[in-house]
C-alpha positions in Angstrom: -2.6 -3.8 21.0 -6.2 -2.7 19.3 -8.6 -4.6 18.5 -10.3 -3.8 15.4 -13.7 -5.1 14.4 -13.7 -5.9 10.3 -16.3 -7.0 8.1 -14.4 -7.5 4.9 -11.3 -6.3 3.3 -12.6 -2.4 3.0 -13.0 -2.1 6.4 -9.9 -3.9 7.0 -8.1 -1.7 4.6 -9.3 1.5 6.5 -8.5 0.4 9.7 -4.7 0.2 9.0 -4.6 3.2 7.0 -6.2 5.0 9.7 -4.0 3.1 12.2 -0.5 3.6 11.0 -1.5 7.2 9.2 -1.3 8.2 13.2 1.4 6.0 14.1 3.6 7.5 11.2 2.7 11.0 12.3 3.1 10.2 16.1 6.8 9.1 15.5 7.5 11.3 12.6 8.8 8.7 10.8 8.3 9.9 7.5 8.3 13.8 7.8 6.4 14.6 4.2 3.7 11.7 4.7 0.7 13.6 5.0 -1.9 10.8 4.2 -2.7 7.4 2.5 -4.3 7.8 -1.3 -7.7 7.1 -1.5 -8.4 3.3 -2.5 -5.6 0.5 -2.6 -5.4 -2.6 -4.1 -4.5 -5.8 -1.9 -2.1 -8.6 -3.5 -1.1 -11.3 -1.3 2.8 -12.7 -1.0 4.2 -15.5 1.1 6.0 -15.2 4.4 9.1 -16.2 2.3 8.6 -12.6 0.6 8.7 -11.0 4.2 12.1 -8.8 3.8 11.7 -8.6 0.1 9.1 -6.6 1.0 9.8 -4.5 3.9 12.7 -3.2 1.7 10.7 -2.3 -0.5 8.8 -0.7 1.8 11.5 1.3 3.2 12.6 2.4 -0.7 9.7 3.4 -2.3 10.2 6.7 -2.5 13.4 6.3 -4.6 12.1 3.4 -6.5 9.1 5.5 -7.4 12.0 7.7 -9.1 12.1 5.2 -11.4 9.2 4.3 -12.3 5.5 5.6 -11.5 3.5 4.3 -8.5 0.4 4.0 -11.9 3.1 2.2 -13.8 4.3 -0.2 -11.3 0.4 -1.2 -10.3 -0.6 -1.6 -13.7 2.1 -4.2 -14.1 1.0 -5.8 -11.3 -2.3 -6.4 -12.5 -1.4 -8.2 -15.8 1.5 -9.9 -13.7 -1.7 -11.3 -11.8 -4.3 -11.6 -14.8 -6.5 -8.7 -13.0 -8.8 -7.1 -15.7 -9.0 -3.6 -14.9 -10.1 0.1 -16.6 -7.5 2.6 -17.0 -10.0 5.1 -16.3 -10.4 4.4 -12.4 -6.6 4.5 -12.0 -5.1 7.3 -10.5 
């Protein structure tokens, strides 16, 4: 178990992608990850949402087939009322 000091969500954020970056490369599960993006975006779900979302999880890659990872946040923001500028999206 770590224990990870965090001041807000940034530092948060950084710890886990720092964290599990070398626990994916450790156990090689994912044998083309080479890194997290730079930035994220946080949306919270309920617990009822839990293997709803680790599917998801586990099928990104082909669901991102389908549509773009840009596409799918930008509906997620206007699903959630986020005001946002297209510019500072990847």
């Amino acid at each position: 178990m770590w224990l990870i000091a965090v001041k807000g969500l940034c530092d948060l954020v950084k710890a886990i992608k720092v964290s599990s970056a070398v626990f994916i490369k450790e156990q090689g599960l994912f044998p083309k990850f080479k890194a997290w993006q730079e930035g994220y975006g946080a949306f919270t779900y309920s617990i009822q949402e839990k293997e709803t979302l680790i599917a998801y999880i586990k099928n990104q890659e082909a669901h991102h087939e389908k549509i773009s990872f840009k596409d799918e946040y930008i509906a997620l923001l206007k699903e959630h009322g986020i005001s946002f500028d297209e510019r500072y999206l990847l």
